[in-house]
C-alpha positions as CSV (number, residue, x, y, z in Angstrom):
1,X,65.2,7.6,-39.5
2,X,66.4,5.5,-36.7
3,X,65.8,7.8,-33.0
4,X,67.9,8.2,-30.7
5,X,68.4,7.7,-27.1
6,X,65.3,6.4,-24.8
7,X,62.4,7.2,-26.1
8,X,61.0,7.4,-22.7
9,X,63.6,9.6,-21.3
10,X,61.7,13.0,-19.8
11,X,58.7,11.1,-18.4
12,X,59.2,11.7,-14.9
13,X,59.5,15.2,-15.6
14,X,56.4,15.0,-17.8
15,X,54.5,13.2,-15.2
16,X,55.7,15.5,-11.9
17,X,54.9,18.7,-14.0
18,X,51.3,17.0,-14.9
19,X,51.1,16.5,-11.5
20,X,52.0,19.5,-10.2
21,X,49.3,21.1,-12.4
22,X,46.2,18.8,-11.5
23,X,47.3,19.5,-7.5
24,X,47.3,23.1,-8.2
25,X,43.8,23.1,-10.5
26,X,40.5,24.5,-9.3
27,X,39.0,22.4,-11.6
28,X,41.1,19.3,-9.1
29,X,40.1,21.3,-5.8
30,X,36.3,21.2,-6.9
31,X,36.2,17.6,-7.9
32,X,37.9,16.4,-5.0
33,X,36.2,18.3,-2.8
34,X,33.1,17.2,-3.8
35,X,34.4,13.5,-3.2
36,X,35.3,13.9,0.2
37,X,32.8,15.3,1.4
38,X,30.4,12.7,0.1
39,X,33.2,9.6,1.4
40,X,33.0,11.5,4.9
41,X,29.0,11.4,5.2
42,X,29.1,7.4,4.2
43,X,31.6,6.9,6.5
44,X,29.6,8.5,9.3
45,X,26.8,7.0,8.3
46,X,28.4,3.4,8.5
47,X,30.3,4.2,12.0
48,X,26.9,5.3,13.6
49,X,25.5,2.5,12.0
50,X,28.2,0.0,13.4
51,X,27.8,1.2,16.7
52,X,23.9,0.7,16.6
53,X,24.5,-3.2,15.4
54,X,27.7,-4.5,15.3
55,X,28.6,-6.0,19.1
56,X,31.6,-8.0,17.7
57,X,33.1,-9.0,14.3
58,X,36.5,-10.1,13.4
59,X,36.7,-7.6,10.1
60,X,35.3,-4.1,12.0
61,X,37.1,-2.3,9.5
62,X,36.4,-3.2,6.4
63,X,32.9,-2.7,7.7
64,X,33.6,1.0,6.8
65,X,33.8,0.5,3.5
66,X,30.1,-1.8,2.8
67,X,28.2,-0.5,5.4
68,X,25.4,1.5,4.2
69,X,23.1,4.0,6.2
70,X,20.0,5.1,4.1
71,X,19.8,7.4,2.8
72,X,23.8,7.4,1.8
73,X,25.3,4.3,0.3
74,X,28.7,3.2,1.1
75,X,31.9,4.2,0.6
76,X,33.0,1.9,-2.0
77,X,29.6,2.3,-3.8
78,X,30.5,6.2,-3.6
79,X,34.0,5.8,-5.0
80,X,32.6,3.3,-7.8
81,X,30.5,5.9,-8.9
82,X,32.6,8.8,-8.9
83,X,35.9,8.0,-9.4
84,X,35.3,7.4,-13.0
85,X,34.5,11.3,-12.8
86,X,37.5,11.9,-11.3
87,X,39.8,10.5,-13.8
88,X,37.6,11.8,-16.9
89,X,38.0,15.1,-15.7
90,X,41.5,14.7,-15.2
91,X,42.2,13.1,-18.7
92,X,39.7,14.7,-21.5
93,X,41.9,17.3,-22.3
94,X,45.5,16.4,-21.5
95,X,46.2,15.6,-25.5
96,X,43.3,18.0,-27.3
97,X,44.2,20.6,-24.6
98,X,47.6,21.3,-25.9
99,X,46.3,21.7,-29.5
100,X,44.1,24.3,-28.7
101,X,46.5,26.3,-26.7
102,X,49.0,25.7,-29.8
103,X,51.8,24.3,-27.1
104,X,51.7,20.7,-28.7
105,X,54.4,21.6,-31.5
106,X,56.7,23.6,-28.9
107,X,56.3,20.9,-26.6
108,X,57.9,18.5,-29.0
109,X,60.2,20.8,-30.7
110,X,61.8,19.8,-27.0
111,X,64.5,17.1,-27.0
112,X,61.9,14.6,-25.7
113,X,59.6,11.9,-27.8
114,X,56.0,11.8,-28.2
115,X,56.1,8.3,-25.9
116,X,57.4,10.2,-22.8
117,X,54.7,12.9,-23.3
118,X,51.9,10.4,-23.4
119,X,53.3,8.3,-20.8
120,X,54.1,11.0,-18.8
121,X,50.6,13.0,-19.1
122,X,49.0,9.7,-18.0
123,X,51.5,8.5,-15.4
124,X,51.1,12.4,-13.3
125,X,47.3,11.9,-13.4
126,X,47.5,8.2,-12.2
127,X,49.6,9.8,-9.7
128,X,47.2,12.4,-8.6
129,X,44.2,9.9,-8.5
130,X,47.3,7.3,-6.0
131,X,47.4,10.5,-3.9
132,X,44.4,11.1,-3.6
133,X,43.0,7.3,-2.8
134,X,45.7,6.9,0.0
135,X,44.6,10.2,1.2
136,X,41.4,8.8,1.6
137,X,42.3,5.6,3.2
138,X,43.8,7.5,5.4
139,X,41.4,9.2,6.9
140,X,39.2,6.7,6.7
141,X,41.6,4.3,8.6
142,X,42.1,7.9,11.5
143,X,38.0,8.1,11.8
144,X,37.6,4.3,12.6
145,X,40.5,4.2,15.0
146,X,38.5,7.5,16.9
147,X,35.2,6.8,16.8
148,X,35.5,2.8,16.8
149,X,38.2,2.2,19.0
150,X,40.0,-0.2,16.9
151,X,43.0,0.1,14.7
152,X,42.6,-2.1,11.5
153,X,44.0,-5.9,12.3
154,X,46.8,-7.6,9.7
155,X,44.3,-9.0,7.2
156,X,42.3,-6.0,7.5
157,X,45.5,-3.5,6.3
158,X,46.2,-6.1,3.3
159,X,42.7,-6.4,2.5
160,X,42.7,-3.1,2.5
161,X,45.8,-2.5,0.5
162,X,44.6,-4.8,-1.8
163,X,41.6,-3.0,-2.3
164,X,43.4,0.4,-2.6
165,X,45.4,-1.5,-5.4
166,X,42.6,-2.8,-7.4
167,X,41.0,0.9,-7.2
168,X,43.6,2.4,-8.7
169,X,43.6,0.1,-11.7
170,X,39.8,0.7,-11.9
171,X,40.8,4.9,-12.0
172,X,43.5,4.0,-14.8
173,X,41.1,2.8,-17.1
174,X,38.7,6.0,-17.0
175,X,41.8,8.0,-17.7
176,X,42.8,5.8,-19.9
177,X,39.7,5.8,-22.0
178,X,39.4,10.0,-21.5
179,X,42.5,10.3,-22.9
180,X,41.7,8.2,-25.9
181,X,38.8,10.4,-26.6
182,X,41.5,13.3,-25.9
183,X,44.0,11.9,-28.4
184,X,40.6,11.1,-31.4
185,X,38.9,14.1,-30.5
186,X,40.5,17.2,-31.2
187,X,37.5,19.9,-29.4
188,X,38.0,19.3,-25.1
189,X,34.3,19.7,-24.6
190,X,33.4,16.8,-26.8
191,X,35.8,14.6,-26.0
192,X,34.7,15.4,-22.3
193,X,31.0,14.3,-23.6
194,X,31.5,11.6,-25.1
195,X,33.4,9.9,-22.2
196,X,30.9,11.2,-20.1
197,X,28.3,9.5,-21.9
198,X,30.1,5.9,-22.2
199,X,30.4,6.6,-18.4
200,X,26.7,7.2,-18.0
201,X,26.2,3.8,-20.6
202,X,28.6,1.7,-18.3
203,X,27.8,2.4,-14.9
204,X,24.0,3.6,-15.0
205,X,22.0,1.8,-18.2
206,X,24.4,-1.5,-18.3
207,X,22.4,-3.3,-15.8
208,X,19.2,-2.5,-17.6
209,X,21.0,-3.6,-21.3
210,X,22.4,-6.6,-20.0
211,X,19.4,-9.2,-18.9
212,X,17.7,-7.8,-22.6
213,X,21.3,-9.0,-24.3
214,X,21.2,-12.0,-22.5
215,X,17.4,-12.9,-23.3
216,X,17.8,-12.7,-26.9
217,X,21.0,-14.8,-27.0
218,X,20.2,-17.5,-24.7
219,X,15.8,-17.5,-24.2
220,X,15.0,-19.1,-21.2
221,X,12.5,-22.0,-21.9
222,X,10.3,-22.5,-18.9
223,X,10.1,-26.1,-19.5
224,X,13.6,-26.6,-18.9
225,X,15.9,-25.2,-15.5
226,X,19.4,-25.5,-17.9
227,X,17.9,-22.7,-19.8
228,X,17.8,-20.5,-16.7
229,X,21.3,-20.8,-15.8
230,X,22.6,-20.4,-19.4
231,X,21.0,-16.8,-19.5
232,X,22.1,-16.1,-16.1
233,X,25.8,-17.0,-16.9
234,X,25.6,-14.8,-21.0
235,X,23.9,-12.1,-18.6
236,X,27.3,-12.3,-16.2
237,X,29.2,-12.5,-19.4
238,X,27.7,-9.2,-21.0
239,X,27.7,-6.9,-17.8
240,X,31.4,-7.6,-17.0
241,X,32.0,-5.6,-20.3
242,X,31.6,-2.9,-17.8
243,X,34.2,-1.7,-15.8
244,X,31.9,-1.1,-12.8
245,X,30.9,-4.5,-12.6
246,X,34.6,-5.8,-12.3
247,X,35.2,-3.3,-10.1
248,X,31.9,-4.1,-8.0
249,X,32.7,-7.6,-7.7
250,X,36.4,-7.2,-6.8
251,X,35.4,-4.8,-4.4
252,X,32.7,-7.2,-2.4
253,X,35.1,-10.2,-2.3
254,X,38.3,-8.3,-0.7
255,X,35.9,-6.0,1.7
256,X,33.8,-8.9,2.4
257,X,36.1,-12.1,4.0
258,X,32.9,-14.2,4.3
259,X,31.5,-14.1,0.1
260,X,33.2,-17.3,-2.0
261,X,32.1,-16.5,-5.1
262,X,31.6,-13.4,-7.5
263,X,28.6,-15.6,-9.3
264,X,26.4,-18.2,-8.2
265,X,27.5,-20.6,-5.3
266,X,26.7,-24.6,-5.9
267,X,26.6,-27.2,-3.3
268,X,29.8,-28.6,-4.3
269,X,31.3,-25.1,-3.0
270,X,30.0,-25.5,0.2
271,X,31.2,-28.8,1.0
272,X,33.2,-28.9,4.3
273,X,32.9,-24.9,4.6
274,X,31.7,-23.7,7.8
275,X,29.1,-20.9,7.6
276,X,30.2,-17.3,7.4
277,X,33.9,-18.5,8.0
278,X,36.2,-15.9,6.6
279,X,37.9,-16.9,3.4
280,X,41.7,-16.1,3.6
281,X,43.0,-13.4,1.2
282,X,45.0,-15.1,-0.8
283,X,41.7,-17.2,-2.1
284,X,39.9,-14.1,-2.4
285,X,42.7,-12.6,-4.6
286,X,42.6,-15.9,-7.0
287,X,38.7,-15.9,-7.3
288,X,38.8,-12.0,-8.5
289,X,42.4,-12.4,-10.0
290,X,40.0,-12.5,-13.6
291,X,38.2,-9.4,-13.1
292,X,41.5,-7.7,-11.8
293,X,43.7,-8.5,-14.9
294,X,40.2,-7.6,-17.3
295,X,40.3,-4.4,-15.9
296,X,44.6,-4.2,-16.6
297,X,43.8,-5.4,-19.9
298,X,41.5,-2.6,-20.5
299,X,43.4,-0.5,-19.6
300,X,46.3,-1.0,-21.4
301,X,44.0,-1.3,-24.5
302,X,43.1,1.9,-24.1
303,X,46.2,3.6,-23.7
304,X,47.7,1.6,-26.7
305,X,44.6,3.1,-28.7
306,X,45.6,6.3,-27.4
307,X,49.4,6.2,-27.9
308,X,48.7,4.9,-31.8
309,X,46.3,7.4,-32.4
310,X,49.1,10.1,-31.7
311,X,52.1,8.5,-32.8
312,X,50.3,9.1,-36.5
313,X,49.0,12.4,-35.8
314,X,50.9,16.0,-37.3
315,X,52.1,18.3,-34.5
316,X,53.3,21.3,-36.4
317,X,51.5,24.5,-36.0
């Protein structure tokens, strides 16, 4: 039977009343509580620290972001880490949750298709996470005008922007995979799990899992150097399955104008470059442009599992 009308009409309703439910959450207030507090102590901790060493540097700002002060990391290595906790929490139960309060099949007895409520559940989180990242930048941006003195400079902002960009893609595909587990998993507390534990895989135990990968399908042979480089680049291969490590290297090439490379740098890259000159952002966006449009491609994998997974499954109470 053919359908008719846009099967995505009613997903800005979807997504403002999704929205308007996360703002509204304690389970929201907690978690973002939680994350500014820790993204105000790095932040202090850099700006005392760039007082105590920095005299004079073209990209001050973005300082605020890498800058670590033992025994807090930095900001970005904070949001790396717990934005993927962010968007779980926000995603685990957005399909499962409706079956267990028996809504799903009054929900769609509405005159509105299963695409808009998928799309629209997952376009009011992304919405909440945007909110809360500019939020962030914000004050980020307000604490380093106070207590440094200077307002961010032109490359800085689209730096900056850039890098607020590339973090949101990053959150999409944590929601995006919690809501796959939402949409295969029909209990909330084990579909929380289990993207909790992929999480923990990804982001904690990938480093470890990757060099033992990488040794058993390329063994270094001491007796020859082309060996070495082999594993290292199947070693690069493998830990770029994890999001993190996308994000991690996106992150250090647009908050860091002076790295030229996400891997190893050869001689031939250096040629004519002057020392610690700032690459401009354009080149930074084409050497990450990969690891930006791997992490879009994962997330849109996701969803797409997520969206055939529940275009098959049976609604009625």
């Amino acid at each position: 039977m053919k359908r008719e009308g846009s099967p995505f009409k009613g997903v800005m309703t979807v997504a403002l009343k999704e929205a308007a439910d996360h703002m509204t959450s304690a389970r929201m207030h907690l978690i973002m509580l939680l994350v500014l507090l820790t993204a105000i102590g790095a932040v202090y901790g850099a700006i005392t620290h760039i007082r105590d060493t920095t005299s004079e540097d073209p990209f001050l700002f973005l300082k605020l972001f890498t800058t670590a002060q033992q025994p807090l990391p930095s900001f970005a290595s904070f949001l790396g880490f717990l934005l993927p906790l962010v968007a779980i929490a926000l995603g685990f139960d957005a399909i499962n949750g409706e079956y267990g309060r028996r809504t799903m099949s009054r929900l769609l007895a509405q005159p509105i298709y299963r695409d808009a409520l998928l799309f629209g559940k997952f376009l009011g989180a992304l919405l909440v996470i945007a909110i809360a990242l500019l939020t962030l930048w914000l004050l980020m941006t307000g604490l380093g005008i106070l207590f440094l003195g200077l307002p961010p400079s032109g490359p800085e902002l689209v730096r900056g922007i850039a890098y607020l960009a590339a973090t949101l893609v990053y959150a999409g595909v944590w929601l995006a995979l919690a809501m796959a587990f939402s949409t295969l998993i029909r209990s909330a507390a084990t579909a929380a799990l289990a993207a909790l534990a992929l999480w923990l895989i990804l982001s904690v135990f990938w480093s470890m899992i990757a060099p033992l990968v990488a040794g058993v399908l390329s063994p270094v042979d001491p007796y020859n150097p082309m060996t070495l480089l082999s594993n290292f680049e199947t070693q690069q291969v493998i830990a770029r399955i994890s999001p993190q490590t996308l994000y991690g290297e996106v992150s250090s090439m647009l908050l860091d104008p002076a790295n030229r490379s996400v891997g190893p740098i050869f001689m031939s890259q250096l040629q004519g470059a002057l020392i610690n000159a700032p690459l401009p952002t354009m080149q930074s966006l084409v050497i990450i442009w990969p690891q930006i449009s791997g992490l879009f491609a994962a997330m849109v994998l996701l969803f797409t599992l997520a969206y055939t997974v529940f275009q098959r499954q049976e609604v009625r109470a």
